[in-house]
C-alpha positions as CSV (number, residue, x, y, z in Angstrom):
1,X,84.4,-19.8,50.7
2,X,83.7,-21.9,47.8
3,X,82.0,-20.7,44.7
4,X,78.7,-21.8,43.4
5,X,80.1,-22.9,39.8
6,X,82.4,-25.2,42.3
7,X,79.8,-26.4,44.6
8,X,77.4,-27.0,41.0
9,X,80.5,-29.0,39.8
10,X,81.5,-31.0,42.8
11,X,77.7,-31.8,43.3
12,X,77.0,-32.9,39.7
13,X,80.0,-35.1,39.6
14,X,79.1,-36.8,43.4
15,X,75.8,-38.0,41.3
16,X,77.6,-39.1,38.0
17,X,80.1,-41.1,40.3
18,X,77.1,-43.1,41.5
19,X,74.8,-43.7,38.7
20,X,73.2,-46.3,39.3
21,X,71.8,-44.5,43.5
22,X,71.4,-41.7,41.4
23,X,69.0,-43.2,38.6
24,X,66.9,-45.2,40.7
25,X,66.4,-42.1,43.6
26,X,65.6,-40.0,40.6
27,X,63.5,-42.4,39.6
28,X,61.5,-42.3,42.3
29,X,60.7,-38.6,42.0
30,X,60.1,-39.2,38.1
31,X,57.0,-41.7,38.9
32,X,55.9,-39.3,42.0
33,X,55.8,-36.4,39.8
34,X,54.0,-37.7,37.3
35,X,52.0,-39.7,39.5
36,X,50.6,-35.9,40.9
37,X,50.5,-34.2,37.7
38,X,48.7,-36.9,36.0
39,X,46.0,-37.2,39.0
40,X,45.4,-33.5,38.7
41,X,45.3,-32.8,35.3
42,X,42.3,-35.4,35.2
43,X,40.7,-33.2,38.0
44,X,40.9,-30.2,35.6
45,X,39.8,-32.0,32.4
46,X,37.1,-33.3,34.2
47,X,36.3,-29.8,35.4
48,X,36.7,-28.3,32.2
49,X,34.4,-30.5,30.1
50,X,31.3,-29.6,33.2
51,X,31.9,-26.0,32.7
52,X,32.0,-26.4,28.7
53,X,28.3,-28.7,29.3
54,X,26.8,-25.6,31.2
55,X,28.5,-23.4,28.7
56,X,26.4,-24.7,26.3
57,X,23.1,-25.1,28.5
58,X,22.7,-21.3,29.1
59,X,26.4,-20.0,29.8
60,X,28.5,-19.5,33.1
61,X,27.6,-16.1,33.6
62,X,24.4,-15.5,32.1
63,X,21.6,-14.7,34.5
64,X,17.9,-15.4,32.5
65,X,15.2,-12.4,33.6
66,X,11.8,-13.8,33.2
67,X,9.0,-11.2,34.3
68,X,7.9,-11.0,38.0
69,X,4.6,-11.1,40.0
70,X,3.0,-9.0,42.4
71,X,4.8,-10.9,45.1
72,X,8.1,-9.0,44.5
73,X,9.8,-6.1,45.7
74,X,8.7,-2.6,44.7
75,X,11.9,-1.1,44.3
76,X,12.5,-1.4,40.5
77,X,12.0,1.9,39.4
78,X,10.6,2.9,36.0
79,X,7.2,1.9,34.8
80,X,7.5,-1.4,35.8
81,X,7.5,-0.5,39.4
82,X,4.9,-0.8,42.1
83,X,3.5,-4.4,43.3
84,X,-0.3,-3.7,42.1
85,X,-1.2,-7.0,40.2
86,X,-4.1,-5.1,38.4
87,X,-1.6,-3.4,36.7
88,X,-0.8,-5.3,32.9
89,X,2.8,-3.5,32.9
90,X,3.8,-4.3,36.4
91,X,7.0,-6.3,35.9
92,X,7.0,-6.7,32.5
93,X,10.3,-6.9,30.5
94,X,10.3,-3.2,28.6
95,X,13.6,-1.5,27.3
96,X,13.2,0.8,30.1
97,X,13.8,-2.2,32.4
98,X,16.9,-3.0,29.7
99,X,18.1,-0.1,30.8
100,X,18.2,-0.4,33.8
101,X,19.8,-3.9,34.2
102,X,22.4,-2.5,31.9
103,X,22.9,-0.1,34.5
104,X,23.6,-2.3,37.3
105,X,27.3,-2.7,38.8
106,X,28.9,-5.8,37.7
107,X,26.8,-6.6,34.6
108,X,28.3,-6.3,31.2
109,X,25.7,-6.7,29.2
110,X,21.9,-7.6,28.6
111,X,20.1,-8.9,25.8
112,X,16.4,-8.6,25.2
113,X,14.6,-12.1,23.8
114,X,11.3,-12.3,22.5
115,X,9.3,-15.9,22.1
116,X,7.2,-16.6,19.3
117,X,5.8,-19.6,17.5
118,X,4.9,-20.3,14.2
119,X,3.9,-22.5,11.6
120,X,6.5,-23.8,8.8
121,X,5.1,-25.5,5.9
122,X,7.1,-26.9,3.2
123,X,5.7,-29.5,0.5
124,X,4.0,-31.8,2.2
125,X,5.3,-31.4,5.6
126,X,4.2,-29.5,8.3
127,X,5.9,-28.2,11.8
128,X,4.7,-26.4,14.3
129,X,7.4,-24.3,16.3
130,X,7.4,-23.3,20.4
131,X,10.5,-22.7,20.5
132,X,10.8,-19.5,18.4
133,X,13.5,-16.6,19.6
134,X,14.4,-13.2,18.4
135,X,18.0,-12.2,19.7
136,X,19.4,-9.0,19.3
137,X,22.4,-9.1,16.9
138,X,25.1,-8.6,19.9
139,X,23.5,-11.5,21.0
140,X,24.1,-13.7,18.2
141,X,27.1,-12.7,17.9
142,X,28.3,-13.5,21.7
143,X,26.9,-16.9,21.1
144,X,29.7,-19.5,20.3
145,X,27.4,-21.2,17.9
146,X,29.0,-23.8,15.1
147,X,26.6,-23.2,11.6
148,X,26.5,-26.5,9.2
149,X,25.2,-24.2,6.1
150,X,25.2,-20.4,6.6
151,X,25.3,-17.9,9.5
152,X,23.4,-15.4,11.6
153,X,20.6,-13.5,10.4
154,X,22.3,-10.5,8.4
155,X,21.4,-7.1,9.2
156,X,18.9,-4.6,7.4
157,X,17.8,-8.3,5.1
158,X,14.4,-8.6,6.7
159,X,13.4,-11.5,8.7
160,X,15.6,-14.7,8.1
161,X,15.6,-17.9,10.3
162,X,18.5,-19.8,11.5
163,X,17.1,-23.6,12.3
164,X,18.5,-25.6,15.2
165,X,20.1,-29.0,14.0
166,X,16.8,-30.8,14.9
167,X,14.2,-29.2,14.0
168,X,14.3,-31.1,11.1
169,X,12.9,-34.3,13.1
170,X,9.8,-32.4,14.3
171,X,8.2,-32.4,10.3
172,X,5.1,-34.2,9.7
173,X,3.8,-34.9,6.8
174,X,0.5,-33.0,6.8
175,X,-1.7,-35.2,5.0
176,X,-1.0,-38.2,7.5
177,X,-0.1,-36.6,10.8
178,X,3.1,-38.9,11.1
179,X,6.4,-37.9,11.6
180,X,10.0,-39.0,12.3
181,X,8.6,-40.3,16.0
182,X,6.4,-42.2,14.1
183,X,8.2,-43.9,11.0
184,X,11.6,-43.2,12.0
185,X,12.2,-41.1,8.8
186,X,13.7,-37.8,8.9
187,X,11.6,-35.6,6.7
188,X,13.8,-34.5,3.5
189,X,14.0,-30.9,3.8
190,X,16.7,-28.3,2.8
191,X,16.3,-25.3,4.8
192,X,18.6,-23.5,2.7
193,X,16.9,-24.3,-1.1
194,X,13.9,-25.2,-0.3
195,X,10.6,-22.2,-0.1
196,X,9.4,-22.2,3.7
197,X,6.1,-20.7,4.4
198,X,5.8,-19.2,7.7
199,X,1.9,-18.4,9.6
200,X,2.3,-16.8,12.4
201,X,-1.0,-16.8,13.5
202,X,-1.4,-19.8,14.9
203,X,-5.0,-19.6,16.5
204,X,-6.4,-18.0,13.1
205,X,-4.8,-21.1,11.7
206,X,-6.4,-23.5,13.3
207,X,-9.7,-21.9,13.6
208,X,-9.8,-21.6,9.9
209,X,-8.8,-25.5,10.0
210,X,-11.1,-27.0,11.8
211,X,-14.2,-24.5,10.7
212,X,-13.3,-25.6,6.9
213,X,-13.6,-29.6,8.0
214,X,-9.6,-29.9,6.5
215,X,-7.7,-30.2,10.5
216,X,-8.4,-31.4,13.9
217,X,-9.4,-28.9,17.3
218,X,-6.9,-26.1,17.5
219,X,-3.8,-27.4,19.6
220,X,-3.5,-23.8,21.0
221,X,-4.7,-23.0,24.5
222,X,-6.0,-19.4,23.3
223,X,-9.7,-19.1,22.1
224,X,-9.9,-19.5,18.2
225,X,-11.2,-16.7,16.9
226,X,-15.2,-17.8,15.8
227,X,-14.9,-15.5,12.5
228,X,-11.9,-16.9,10.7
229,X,-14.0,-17.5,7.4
230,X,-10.3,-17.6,5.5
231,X,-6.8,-19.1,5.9
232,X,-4.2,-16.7,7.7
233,X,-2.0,-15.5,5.6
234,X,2.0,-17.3,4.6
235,X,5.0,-15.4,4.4
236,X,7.8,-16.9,2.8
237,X,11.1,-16.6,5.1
238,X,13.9,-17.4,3.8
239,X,16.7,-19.3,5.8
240,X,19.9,-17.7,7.1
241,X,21.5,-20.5,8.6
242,X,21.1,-23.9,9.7
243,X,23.2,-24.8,13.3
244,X,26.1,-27.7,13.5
245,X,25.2,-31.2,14.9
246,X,27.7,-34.3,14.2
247,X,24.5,-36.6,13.8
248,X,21.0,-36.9,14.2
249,X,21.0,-37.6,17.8
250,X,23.3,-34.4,18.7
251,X,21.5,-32.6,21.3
252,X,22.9,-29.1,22.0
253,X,20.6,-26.1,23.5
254,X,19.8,-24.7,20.4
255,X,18.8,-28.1,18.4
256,X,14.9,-27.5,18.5
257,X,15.0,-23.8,18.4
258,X,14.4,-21.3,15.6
259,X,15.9,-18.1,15.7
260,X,16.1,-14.6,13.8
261,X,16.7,-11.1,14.4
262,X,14.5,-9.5,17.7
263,X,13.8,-6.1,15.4
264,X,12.7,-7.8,12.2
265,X,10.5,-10.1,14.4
266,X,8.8,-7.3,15.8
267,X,8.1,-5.7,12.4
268,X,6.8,-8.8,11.3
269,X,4.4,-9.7,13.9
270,X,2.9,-5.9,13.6
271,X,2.7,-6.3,10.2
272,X,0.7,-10.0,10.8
273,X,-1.8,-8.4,13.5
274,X,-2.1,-4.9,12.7
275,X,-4.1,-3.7,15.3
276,X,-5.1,-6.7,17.0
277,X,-3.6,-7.9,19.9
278,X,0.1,-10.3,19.8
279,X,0.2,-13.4,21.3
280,X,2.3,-13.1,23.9
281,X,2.0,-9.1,24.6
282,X,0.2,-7.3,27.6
283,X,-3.2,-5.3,26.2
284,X,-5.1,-2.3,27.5
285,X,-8.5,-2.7,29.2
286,X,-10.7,-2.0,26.5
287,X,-8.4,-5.4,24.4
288,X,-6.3,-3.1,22.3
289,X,-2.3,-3.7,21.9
290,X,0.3,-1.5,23.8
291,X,2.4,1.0,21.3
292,X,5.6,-0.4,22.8
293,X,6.6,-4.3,22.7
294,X,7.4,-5.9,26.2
295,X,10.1,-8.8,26.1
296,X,9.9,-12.2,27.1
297,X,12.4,-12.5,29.0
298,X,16.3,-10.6,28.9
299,X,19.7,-12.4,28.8
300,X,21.9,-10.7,31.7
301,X,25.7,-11.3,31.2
302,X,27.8,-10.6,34.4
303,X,31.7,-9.8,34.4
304,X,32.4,-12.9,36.6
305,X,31.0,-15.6,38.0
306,X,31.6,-14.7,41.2
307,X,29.3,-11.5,41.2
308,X,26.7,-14.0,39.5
309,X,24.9,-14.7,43.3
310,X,24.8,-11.1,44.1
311,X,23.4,-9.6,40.9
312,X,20.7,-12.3,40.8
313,X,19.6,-11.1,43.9
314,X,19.9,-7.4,42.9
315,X,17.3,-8.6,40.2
316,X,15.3,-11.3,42.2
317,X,14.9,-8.3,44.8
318,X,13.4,-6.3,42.2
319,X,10.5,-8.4,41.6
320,X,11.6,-10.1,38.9
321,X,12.1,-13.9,38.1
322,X,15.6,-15.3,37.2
323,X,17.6,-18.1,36.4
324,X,20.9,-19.1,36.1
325,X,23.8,-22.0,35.9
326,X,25.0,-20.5,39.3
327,X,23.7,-23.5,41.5
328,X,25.1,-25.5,39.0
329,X,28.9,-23.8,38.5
330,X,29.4,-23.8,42.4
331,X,28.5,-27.8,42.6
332,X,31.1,-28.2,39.7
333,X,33.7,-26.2,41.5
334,X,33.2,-28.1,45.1
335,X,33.3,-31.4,42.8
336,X,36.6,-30.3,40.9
337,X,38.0,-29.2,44.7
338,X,37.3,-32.6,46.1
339,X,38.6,-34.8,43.0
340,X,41.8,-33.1,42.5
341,X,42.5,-33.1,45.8
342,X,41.8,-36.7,46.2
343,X,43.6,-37.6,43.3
344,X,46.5,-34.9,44.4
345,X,46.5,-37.3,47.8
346,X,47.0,-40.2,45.7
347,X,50.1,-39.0,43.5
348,X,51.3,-37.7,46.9
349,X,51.9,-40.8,48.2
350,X,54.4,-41.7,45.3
351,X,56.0,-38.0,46.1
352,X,56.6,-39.3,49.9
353,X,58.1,-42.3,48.9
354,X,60.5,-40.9,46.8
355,X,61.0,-37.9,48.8
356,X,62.3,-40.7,51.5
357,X,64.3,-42.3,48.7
358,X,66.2,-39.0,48.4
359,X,67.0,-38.5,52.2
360,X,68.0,-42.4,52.2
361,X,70.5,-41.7,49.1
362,X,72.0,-37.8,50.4
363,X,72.9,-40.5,54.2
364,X,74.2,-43.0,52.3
365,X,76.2,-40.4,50.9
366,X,77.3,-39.0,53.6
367,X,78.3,-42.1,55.4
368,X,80.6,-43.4,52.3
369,X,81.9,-39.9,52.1
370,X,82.8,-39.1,55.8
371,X,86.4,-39.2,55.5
372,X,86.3,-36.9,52.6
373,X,84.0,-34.6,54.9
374,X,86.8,-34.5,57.6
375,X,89.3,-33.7,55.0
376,X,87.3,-30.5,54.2
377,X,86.4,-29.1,57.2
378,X,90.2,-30.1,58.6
379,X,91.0,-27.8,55.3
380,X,89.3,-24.9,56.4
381,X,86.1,-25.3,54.4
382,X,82.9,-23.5,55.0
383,X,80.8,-25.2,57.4
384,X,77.9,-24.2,55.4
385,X,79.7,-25.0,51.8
386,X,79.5,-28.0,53.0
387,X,75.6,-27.9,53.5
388,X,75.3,-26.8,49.9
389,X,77.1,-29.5,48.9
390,X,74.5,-31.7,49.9
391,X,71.6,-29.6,49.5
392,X,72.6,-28.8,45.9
393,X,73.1,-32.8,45.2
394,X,69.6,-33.2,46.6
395,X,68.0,-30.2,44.5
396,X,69.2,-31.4,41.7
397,X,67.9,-35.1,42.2
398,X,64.6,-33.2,42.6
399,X,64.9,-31.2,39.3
400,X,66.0,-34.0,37.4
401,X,62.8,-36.3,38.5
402,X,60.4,-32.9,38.3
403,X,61.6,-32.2,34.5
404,X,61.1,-36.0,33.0
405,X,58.5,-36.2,35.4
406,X,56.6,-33.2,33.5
407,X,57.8,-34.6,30.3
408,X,56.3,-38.5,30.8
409,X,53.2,-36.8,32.4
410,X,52.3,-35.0,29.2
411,X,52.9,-38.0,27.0
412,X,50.4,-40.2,29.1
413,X,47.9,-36.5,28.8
414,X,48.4,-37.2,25.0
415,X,47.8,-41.1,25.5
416,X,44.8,-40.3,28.0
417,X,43.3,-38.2,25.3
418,X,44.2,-40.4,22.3
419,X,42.3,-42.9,23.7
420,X,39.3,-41.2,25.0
421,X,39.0,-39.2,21.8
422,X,38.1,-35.8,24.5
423,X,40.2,-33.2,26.8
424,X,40.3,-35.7,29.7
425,X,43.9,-35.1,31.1
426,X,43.8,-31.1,31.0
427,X,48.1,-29.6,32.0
428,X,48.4,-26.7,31.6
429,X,51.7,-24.5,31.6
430,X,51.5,-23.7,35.3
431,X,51.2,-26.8,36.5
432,X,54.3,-28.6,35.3
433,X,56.0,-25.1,36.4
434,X,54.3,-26.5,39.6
435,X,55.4,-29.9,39.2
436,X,59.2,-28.8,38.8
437,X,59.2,-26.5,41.3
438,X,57.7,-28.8,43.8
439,X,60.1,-31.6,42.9
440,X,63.1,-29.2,43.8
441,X,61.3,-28.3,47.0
442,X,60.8,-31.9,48.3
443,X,64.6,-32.7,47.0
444,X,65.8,-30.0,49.4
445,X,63.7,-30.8,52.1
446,X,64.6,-34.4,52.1
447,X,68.8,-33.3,51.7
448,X,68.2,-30.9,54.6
449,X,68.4,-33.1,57.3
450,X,71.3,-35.6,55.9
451,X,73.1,-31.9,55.0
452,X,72.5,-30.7,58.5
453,X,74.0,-34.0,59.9
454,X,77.7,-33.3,57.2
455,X,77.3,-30.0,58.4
456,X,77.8,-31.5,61.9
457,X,80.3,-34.5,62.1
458,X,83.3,-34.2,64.2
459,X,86.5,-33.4,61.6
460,X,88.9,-35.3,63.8
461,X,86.4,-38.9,64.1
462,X,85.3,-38.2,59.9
463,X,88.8,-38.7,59.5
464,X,89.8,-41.6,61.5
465,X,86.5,-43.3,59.9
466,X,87.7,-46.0,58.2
């Protein structure tokens, strides 16, 4: 029996012996390897930068609750429960229903939004905001925002904004009506420096407006309130933050929005209506408010996306509304499936080629080395140190092609990237692992057969081979 370290030795020096068989057969795996590594890791880039684009448009595993309709299920429990569409609390968005989405298998955690809008004025310019939110402060701080000036709305400060990167572009100048769409100027404003006064009743606003002959009809859909004699009153909010945008065209999902914290919001708009009724918030029968404020709709965070399809259900089945990126993530996924393994199939081919460049090399081999084959097995040499011989010669062709296969893959990843100035090529540790160990696979299966075949030959005609 031979030993390995003699079998290594005898191998390795077979290959040096013929250097020039050896480089171009290792060759060959070099440019398959990297042809399959290469292919895939554009697959994964590619796969990567769709799940980052939904990231950003609502998250992978964020279900959105919106409240329901009569047409739902009853079984919801709490108050909320019952289909009766008379009732004004029937499947509306209370922390009671909070509760009891946080108390559903597989979620991890749920965030309460309430909408608002507003009016900022500043100077001469003028903006009216729909997109208003007030997040929790474990929301904000699960949200993988980038800030330009500031941060988050700090706790126990009162209410502070945080303005989207765009918001800047929906100013008008009041006097005129006209606006960036209009002249193409972006309003100056610095949200950080600059006083903002905030009404936050809107249809009081524009009641007052038009009744003093200084605006046009109220924009709002609600009925202006006939005995607005005076203007609403302006609070002065002071800005927390302003969000990240690399120009004036960079749309993200929070560009037009303006956010603060969901507590100080509620404080506020009590404080702005007393005792009348919020825009927005369910009332009794006789018009007066609720004690309690109902959410707009509530951020659902599930552990993985592959629960996402069964919790919405859980919630849909409740009566409730919902959305979600789910639709969205699975088409990605089925798109990512079918490109890698496309472009797998391709670098494949250069695999196979080489793989039969391997084979070709370990018989060539053996035919210019059948005498010394005789001489072994005529020796007394084990029949299958003589398949290891082979086998080992082949595995290391493969190894040899796998590793600078791996290493000229990642500098074309680097080039890839260079050039298209984003995570295109995507390779990951395990995949050159991959790459290796699949290189040393194909090098033994391609020696097995030419091994088999040593393994084989007839010691008395390998020595009389000429």
């Amino acid at each position: 029996m031979m030993k390995i370290s003699d079998i290594l030795s005898m191998s390795v020096f077979s290959l040096i012996k013929r250097k020039l068989r050896t480089f171009l057969t290792v060759l060959g795996v070099v440019i398959g390897i990297a042809s399959i590594v290469i292919m895939i890791s554009l697959g994964l880039g590619l796969n990567k930068q769709s799940m980052d684009l939904i990231e950003e448009y609502g998250g992978l595993t964020t279900i959105t609750v919106n409240e329901g309709n009569e047409g739902g299920n009853s079984n919801n429990g709490g108050r909320n429960s019952g289909n009766n569409a008379a009732d004004p609390l029937a499947y509306k968005l209370s922390d009671e229903t909070v509760e009891n989405f946080r108390n559903m298998e597989y979620v991890d955690q749920v965030y309460p939004v309430l909408t608002f809008q507003c009016i900022l004025k500043t100077g001469a310019y003028e903006n009216e905001v729909y997109q208003g939110y007030g997040y929790t402060p474990e929301y904000f701080r699960s949200l993988n925002w980038k800030f330009k000036e500031g941060g988050f709305p700090r706790e126990g400060t009162g209410l502070e904004f945080v303005y989207g990167n765009l918001v800047q572009k929906e100013f008008m100048n009041a006097a005129t009506g006209l606006g960036f769409y209009d002249t193409g100027v972006i309003p100056d404003i610095d949200f950080m420096k600059t006083p903002m006064f905030t009404i936050f009743d809107t249809d009081s606003y524009y009641s007052w407006k038009n009744r003093s002959g200084t605006g046009e009809e109220p924009s709002s859909s609600a009925e202006p309130d006939k005995d607005v004699k005076t203007a609403p009153r302006k609070y002065i909010i002071p800005a927390a933050g302003v969000l990240y945008g690399e120009n004036n065209d960079d749309y993200k999902d929070y560009s037009y929005g303006v956010y603060c914290d969901l507590k100080s919001l509620e404080l506020m708009l009590k404080k702005v209506y007393r005792n009348k009724a919020i825009p927005g918030q369910p009332v009794r029968k006789n018009g007066k408010p609720y004690k309690d404020f109902y959410y707009s709709s509530v951020m659902v965070k599930v552990d993985s996306v592959d629960h996402m399809s069964e919790v919405q259900k859980q919630i849909n089945d409740m009566g409730y509304t919902t959305y979600s990126n789910y639709e969205w993530i699975e088409q990605t996924r089925e798109q990512s499936r079918s490109q890698q393994a496309m472009l797998g199939g391709i670098g494949a081919v250069s695999l196979l080629v080489a793989a039969i460049g391997i084979a070709n090399t370990m018989m060539m081999s053996i035919y210019e080395r059948t005498k010394e084959i005789g001489v072994m097995k005529v020796l007394g040499c084990d029949l299958n140190n003589i398949r290891q011989l082979f086998l080992t010669e082949a595995v290391i062709i493969g190894f040899l092609g796998g590793l600078a296969g791996d290493i000229l893959s990642f500098i074309i990843s680097l080039i890839i990237n260079s050039v298209t100035g984003t995570a295109t090529s995507l390779i990951p540790a395990w995949l050159l692992s991959l790459g290796l160990v699949f290189a040393m696979f194909v090098g033994a299966l391609a020696g097995y057969f030419p091994s088999k075949r040593a393994m084989e030959l007839s010691p008395l005609a390998a020595i009389r081979n000429e």
